[in-house]
C-alpha positions as CSV (number, residue, x, y, z in Angstrom):
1,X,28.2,-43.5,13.8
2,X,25.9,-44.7,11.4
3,X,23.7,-47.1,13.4
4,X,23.6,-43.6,16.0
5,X,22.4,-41.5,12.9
6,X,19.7,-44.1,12.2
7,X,18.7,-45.0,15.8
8,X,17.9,-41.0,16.7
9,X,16.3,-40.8,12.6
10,X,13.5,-43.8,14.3
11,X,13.5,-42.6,17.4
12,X,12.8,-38.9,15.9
13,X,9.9,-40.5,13.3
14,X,8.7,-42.4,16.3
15,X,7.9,-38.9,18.5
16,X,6.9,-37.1,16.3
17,X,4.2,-39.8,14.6
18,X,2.7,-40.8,18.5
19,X,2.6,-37.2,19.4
20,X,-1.0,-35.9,20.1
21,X,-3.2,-34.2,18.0
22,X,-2.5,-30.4,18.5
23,X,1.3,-31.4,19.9
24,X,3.2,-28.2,18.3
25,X,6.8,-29.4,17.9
26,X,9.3,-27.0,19.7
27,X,10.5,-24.2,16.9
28,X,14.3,-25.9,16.4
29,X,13.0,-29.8,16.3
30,X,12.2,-29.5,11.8
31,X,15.5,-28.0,11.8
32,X,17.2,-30.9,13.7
33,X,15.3,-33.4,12.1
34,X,15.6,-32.4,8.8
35,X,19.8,-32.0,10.0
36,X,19.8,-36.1,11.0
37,X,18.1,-37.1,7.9
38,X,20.3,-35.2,5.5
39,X,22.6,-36.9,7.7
40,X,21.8,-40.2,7.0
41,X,20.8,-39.9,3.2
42,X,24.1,-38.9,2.9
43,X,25.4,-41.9,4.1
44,X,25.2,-41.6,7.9
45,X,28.6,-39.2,8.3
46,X,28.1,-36.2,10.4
47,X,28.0,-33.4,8.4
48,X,30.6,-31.2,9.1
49,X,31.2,-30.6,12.6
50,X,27.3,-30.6,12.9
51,X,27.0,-27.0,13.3
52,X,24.5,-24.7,11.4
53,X,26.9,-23.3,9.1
54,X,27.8,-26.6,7.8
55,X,24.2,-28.6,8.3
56,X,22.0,-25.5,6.8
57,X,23.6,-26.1,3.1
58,X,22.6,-30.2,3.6
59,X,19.4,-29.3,4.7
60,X,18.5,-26.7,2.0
61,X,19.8,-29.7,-0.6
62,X,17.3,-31.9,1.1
63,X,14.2,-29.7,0.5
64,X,15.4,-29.3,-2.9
65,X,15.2,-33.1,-3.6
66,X,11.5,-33.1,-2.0
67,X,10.5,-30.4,-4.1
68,X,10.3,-27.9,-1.9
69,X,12.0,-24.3,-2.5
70,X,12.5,-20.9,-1.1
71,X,10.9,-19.9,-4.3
72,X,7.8,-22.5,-4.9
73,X,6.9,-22.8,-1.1
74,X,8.1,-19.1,0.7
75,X,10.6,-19.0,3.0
76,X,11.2,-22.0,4.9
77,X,14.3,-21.1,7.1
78,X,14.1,-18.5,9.5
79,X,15.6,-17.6,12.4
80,X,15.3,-17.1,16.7
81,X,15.0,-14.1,18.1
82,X,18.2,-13.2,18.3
83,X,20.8,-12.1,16.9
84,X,24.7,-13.0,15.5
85,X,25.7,-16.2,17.1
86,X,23.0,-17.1,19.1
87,X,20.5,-17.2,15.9
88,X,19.1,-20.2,14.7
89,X,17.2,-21.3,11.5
90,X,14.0,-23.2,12.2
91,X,11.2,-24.9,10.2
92,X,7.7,-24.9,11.2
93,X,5.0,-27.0,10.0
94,X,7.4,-29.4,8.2
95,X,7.4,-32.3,10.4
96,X,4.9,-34.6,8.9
97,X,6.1,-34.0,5.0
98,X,10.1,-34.9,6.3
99,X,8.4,-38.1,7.7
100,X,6.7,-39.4,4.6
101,X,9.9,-38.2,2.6
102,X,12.1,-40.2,5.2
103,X,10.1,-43.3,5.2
104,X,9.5,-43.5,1.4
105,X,13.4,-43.5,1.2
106,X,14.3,-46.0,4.0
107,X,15.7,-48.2,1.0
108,X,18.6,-44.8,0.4
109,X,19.4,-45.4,4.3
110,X,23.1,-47.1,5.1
111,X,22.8,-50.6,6.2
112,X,23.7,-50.8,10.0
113,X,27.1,-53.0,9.4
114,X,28.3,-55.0,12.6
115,X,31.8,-55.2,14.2
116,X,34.1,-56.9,11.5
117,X,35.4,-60.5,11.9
118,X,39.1,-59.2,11.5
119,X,38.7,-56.3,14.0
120,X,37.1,-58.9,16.1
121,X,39.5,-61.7,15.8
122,X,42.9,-58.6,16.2
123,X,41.8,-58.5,19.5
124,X,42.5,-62.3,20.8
125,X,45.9,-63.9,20.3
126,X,46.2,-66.8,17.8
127,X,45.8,-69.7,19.7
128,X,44.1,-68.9,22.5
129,X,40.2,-69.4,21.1
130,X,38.7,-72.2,19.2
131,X,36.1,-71.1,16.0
132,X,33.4,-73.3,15.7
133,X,31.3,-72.6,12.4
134,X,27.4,-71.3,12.7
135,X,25.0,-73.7,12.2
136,X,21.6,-72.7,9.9
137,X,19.8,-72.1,13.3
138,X,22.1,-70.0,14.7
139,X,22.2,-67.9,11.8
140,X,18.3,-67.6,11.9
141,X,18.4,-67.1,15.2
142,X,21.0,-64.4,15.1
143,X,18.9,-63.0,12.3
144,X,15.8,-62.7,13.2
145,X,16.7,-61.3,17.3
146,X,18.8,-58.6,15.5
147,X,15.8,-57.8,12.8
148,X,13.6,-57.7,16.2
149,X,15.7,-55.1,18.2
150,X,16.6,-52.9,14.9
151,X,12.7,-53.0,14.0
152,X,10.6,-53.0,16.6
153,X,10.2,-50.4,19.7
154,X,10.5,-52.8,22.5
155,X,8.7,-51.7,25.8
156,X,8.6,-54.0,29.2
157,X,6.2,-54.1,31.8
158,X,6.8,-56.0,34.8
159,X,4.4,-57.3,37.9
160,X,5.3,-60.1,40.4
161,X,2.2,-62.7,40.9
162,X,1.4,-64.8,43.8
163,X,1.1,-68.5,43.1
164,X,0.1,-70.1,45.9
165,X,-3.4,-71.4,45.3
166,X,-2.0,-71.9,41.5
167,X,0.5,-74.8,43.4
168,X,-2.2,-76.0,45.6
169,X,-4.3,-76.3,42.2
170,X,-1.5,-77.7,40.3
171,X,-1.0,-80.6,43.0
172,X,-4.5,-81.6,44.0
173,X,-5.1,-81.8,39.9
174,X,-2.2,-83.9,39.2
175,X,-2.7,-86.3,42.3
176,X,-6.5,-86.8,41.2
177,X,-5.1,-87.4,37.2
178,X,-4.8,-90.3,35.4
179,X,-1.2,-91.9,35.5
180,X,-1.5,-93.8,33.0
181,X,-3.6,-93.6,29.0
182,X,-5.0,-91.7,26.6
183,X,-6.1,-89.4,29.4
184,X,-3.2,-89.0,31.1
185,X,-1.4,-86.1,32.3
186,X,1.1,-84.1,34.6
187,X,0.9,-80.0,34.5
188,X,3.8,-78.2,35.3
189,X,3.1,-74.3,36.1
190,X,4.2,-73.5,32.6
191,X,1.0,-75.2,31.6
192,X,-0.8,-72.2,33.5
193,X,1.1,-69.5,32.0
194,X,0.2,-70.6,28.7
195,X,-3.3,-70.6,29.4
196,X,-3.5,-67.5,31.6
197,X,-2.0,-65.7,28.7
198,X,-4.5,-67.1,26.1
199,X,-7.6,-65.7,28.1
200,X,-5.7,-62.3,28.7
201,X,-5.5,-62.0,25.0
202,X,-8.7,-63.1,24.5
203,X,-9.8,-60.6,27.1
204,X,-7.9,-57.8,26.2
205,X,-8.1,-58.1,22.3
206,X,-6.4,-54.8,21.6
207,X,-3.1,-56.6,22.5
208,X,-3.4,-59.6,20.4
209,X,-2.4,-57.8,17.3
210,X,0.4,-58.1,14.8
211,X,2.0,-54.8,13.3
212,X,2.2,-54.6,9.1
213,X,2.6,-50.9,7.2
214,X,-0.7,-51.9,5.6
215,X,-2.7,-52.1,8.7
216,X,-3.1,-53.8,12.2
217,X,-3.9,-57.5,12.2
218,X,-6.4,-58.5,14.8
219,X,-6.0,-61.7,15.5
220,X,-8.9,-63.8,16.5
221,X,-7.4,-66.8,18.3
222,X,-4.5,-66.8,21.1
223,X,-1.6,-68.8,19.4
224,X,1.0,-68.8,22.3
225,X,4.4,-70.1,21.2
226,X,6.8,-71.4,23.5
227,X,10.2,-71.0,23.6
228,X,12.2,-74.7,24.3
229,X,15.7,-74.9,24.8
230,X,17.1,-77.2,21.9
231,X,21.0,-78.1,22.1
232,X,22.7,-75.2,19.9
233,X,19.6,-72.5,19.9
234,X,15.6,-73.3,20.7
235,X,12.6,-73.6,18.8
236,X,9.4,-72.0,20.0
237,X,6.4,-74.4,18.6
238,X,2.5,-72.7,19.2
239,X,-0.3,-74.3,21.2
240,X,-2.9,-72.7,18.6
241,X,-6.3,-72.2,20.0
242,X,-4.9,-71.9,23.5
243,X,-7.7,-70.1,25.1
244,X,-10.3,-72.8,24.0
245,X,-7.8,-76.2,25.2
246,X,-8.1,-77.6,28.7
247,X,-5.0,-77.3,31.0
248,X,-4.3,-80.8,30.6
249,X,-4.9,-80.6,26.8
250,X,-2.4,-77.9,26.8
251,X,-0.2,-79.5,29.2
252,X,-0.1,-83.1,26.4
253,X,0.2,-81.1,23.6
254,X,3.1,-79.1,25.4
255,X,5.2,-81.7,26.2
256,X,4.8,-84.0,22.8
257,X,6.1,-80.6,20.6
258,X,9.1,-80.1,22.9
259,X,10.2,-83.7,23.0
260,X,9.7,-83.4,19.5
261,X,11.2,-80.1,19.7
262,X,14.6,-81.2,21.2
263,X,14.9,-84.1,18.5
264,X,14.6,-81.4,15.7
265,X,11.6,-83.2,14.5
266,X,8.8,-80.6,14.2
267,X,7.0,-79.6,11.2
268,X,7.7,-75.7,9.7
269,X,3.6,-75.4,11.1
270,X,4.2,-76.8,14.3
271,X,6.8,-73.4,14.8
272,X,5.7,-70.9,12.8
273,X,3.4,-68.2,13.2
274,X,1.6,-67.5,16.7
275,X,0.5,-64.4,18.1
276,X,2.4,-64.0,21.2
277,X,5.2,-66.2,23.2
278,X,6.4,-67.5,26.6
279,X,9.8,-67.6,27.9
280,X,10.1,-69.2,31.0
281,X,13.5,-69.7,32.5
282,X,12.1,-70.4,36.1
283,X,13.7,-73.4,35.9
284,X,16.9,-72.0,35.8
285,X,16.4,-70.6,39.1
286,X,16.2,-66.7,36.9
287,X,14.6,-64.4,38.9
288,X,13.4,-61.6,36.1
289,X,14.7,-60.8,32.7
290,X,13.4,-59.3,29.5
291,X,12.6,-61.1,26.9
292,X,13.1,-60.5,23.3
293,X,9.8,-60.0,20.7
294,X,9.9,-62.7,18.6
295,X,8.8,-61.0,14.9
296,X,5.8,-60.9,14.0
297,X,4.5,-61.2,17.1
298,X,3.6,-57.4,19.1
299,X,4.5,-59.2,22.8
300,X,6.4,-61.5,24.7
301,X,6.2,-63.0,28.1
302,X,9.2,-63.7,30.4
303,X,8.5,-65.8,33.0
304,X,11.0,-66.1,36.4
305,X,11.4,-68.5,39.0
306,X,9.0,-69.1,42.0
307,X,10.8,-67.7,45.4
308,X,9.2,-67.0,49.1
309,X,9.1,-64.2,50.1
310,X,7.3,-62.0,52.3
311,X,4.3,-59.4,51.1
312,X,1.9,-57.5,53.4
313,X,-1.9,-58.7,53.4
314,X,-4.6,-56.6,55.5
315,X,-1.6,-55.0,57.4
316,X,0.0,-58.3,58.4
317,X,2.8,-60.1,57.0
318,X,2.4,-63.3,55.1
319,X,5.5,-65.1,53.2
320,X,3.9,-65.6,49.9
321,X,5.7,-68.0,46.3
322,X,6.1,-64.9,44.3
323,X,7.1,-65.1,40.3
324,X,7.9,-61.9,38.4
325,X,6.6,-61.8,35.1
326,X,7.7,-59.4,32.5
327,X,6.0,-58.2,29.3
328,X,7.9,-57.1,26.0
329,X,5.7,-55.3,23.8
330,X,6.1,-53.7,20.6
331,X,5.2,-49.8,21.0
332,X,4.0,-49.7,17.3
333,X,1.1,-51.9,18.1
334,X,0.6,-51.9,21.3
335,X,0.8,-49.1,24.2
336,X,1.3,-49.4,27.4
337,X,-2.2,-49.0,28.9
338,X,-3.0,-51.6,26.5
339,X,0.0,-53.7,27.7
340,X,-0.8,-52.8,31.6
341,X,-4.1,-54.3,30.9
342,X,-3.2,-57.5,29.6
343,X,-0.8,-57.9,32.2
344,X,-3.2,-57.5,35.2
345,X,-5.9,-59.5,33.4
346,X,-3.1,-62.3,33.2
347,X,-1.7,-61.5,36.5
348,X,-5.5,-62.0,37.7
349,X,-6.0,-65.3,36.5
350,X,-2.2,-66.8,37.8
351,X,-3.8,-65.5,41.0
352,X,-7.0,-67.2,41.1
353,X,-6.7,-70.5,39.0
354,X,-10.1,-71.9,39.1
355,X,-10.9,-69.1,36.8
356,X,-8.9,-70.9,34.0
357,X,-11.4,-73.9,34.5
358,X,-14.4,-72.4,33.8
């Protein structure tokens, strides 16, 4: 009940902050409001049985604590037309001060407490299960995907590109490379996706932003960390600069941090910070999934496996190496035109590789 009371109390805030200017909230919603967040300041138990006899008296108390009274600010309550049971009190014009009192007292809301061990470990028999301790990056892991999805309004975006002429491109370029030297390397189509999403962001800078209540941070690099399967969790070290390395820069620097990656051997720098991520499980023969927004960053990229199939070009059929590509943003810092547009402008350059080499 209490992570229901809180979810609807940001999910409330949320509306009413992104409505437009002029929106006029229906006559009932600074009543409702003002019901969930006597709610949760009081602990996140329903009130009552939630109905308006027993939620008017918590709301009343609530405007008393912000200062506000039937006496110093006229008559806030009033009611439908209508009358006996089918009246209602309503606020008007109240929205925007519940906000600021809600926010300013997010430190008075309950913490959102998880399933306990015991109640977990009542439901297996003794026996039957084997409890292998947490190591620290499972705990920071566990932490900081749980911060994520409390925190951040997660939104997803999906397009499937066609790599064909990115495979061609991939194989003529590592046939001509160097086997062997300083200047040697191999690109897998990860390398791609990395770079295709560093010149989206630099092309679309309204998405390369990180959310802070003081302000929006523009970034003005594309710092793509990448996430890397380790044995017990994964690490997710950042090609920085992305946009301004070559492919095969990208593709050495790549593979050095996730060797080094899988041997628990990078540096606190090498992992930290970035202003968006990669998650490609193409390998794994996963079609599509959604990844989750690693904090601070405002977006993620999930990245699925190559498969044929067949696609309609100048009304004829073609069999075409699709991959389906899915964007996680965060709604707070990026919206979804915004996140359409770096998606295409990505999409666009997965499409037509030679663009990445100029």
């Amino acid at each position: 009940m209490v992570a229901v009371a809180i979810a609807m109390l940001v999910g409330t805030i949320y509306l009413f902050k992104t409505m437009p200017t002029g929106f006029i909230p229906s006559q009932d919603s600074g009543f409702m409001f003002a019901g969930l967040l006597a709610n949760v300041l009081n602990g996140g138990e329903v009130v009552g049985d939630n109905s308006v006899g027993q939620v008017l008296p918590a709301v009343k108390r609530l405007f008393d604590r912000m200062g506000y009274t039937e006496s110093s600010s006229g008559k806030l309550f009033d009611l439908y037309i209508g009358e006996g049971m089918g009246a209602k009190p309503i606020i008007v014009g109240y929205e925007n001060q519940l906000i600021e009192y809600a926010l300013a007292h997010k430190d008075k809301w309950p913490a959102v407490q998880a399933m306990a061990d015991d109640k977990i470990l009542a439901l297996y028999e003794q026996g039957s299960y084997e409890m292998v301790p947490h190591d620290g990056m499972r705990r920071i892991i566990a932490q900081r995907l749980s911060l994520s999805k409390q925190t951040i309004p997660h939104f997803y975006l999906t397009v499937a590109c066609r790599i064909d002429e990115l495979l061609r491109a991939r194989e003529s370029m590592n046939r001509a490379a160097p086997k062997e030297g300083p200047r040697a390397y191999k690109l897998s189509v990860n390398d791609f996706a990395i770079k295709a999403l560093a010149l989206a962001l630099a092309q679309v800078p309204a998405a390369n932003v990180t959310w802070t209540e003081g302000g929006m941070m523009r970034h003005k690099y594309s710092d793509v960390g990448v996430a890397v399967a380790v044995a017990g969790g994964l690490f997710t070290p950042v090609i920085r600069h992305a946009e301004l390395k070559s492919l095969s820069e990208i593709s050495n620097e790549m593979r050095d941090l996730a060797e080094r990656a899988r041997k628990r051997r990078l540096a606190p720098h090498e992992y930290q910070g970035g202003t968006t991520s990669i998650s490609n499980l193409g390998m794994y023969g996963i079609k599509s999934f959604e990844a989750v927004i690693n904090p601070p960053h405002a977006t993620i990229l999930a990245v699925g496996a190559g498969t044929k199939s067949p696609i309609v070009v100048a009304d004829r059929i073609e069999v075409a190496t699709l991959v389906s590509c899915t964007l996680s943003a965060d709604h707070r810092a990026v919206d979804g035109a915004v996140g359409a547009e770096l998606l295409n402008a990505f999409r666009a350059l997965i499409e037509d590789p030679v663009r990445m080499l100029v």
